[in-house]
C-alpha positions in Angstrom: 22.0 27.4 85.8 19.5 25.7 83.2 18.7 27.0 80.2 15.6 28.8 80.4 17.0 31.0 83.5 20.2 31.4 81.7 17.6 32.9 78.4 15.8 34.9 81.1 18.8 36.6 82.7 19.8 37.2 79.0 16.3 39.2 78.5 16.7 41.3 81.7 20.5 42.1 80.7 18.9 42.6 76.8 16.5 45.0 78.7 18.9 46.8 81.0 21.4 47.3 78.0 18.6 49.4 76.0 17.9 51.4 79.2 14.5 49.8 79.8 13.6 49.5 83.4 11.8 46.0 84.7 9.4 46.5 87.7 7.6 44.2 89.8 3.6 45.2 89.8 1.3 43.5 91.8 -2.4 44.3 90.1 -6.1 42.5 90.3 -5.8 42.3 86.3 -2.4 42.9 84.9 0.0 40.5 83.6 2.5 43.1 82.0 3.0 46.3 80.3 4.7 48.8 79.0 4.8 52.6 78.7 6.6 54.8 77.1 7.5 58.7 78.0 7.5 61.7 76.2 11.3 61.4 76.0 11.0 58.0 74.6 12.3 56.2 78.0 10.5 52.9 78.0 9.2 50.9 81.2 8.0 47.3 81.8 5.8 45.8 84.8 5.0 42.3 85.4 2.8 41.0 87.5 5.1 38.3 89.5 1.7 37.0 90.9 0.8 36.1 87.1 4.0 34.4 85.9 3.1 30.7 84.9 6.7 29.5 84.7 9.6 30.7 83.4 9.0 30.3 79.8 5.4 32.4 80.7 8.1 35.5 82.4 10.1 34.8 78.9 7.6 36.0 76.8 6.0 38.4 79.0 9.2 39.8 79.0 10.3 39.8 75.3 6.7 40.9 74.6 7.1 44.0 76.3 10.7 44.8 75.1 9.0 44.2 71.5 6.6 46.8 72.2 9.7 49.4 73.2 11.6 48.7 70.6 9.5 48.7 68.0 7.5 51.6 69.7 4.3 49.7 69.4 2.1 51.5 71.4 -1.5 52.4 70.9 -3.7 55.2 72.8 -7.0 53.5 74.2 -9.2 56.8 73.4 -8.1 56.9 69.7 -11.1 55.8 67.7 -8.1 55.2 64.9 -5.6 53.4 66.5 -5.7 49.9 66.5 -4.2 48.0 69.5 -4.1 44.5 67.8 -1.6 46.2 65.3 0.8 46.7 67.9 0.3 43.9 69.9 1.0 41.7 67.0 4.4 43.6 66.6 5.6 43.7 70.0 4.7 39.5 69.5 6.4 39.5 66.3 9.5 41.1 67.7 9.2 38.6 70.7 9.1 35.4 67.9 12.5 36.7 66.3 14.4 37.1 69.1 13.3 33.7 71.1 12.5 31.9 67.8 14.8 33.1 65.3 14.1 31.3 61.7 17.6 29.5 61.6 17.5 28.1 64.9 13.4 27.1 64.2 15.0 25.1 60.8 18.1 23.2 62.6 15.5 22.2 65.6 13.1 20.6 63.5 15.7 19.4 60.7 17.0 17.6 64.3 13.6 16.0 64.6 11.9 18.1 67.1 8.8 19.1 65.5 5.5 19.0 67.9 4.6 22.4 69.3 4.7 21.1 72.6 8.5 19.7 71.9 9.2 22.7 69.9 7.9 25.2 72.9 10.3 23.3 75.6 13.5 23.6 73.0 12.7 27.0 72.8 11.9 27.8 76.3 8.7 29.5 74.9 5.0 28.9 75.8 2.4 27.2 73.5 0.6 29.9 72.5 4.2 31.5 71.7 5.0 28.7 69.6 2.0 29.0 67.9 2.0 32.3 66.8 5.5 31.5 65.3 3.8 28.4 63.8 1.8 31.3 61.9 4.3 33.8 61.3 7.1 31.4 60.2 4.3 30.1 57.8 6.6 28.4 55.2 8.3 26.4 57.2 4.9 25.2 58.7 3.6 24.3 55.3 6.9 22.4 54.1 6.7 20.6 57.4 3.4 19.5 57.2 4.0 18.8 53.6 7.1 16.2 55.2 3.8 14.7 57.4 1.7 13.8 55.2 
C-alpha cells in the first residue's frame, strides 16, 4: 500500500474510532460536510464525484473531522456567526494532524522545501500546504530568511 492510501485509511479508522460516520454524497455543488446533532453525534459526506486525488479526499477528510472535533460549526441564518471562523478551525485542526510542526521542521531541515515538494511529502494539496505555510509562520520566515 503507498503512503498516501495508508494516511487515508488512517483518517477513516481516526474517524471511525471517534464515532464519526463517513458517507458517500453525490450532489451538483458539494464537495463535503459535516453536521452535527443535538446529541453531539457528528457526520461527514463527500462528494466521491469531487475528489481530485487522494491527497484532495485527505484533506476533505481531515477538514471535516476538524470541524467535529473542534465543534466548529456555524448556523447560516445567524447574522452573528461567522462561518470563516470555523472553517479556519476545522483547517487548522486538519494542518496539525497531517502537518504536524516537528515533522514540517525535519522535512525541510532534510531539504524538502518547495510547496509543491513539501505538499507530495506530506500527502497534502497545495492550497493545504499553503495554509500551513501561513499558520506555521515562523518557520516560513526563518526559511525564507535561509533563501535569501
Amino acid at each position: 500500500m503507498n503512503r498516501a492510501k495508508d494516511k487515508l485509511t488512517k483518517i477513516y479508522e481516526y474517524a471511525e474510532s471517534k464515532k464519526i460516520g463517513v458517507y458517500s454524497l453525490k450532489t451538483q455543488v458539494v464537495e463535503s460536510m459535516s453536521v452535527m446533532d443535538a446529541e453531539g453525534k457528528c457526520d461527514i459526506a463527500i462528494n466521491p464525484e469531487k475528489i481530485k486525488s487522494t491527497a484532495d479526499e485527505i484533506v476533505k477528510l481531515a477538514h471535516e473531522i476538524g470541524h467535529c472535533e473542534c465543534g466548529a460549526f456555524y448556523n447560516e441564518y445567524s447574522p452573528l456567526d461567522i462561518r470563516a471562523k470555523h472553517e479556519r478551525r476545522a483547517t487548522e485542526w486538519a494542518i496539525r494532524e497531517l502537518i504536524p510542526r516537528s515533522k514540517l521542521i525535519e522535512a525541510i531541515k532534510e531539504g524538502i522545501l518547495t510547496k509543491n515538494e513539501l505538499a507530495e511529502h506530506f500527502e497534502v494539496t497545495e492550497e493545504l500546504m499553503q495554509a500551513a505555510m501561513e499558520y506555521y509562520s515562523d518557520i516560513v520566515y526563518k526559511l525564507q530568511y535561509l533563501w535569501s
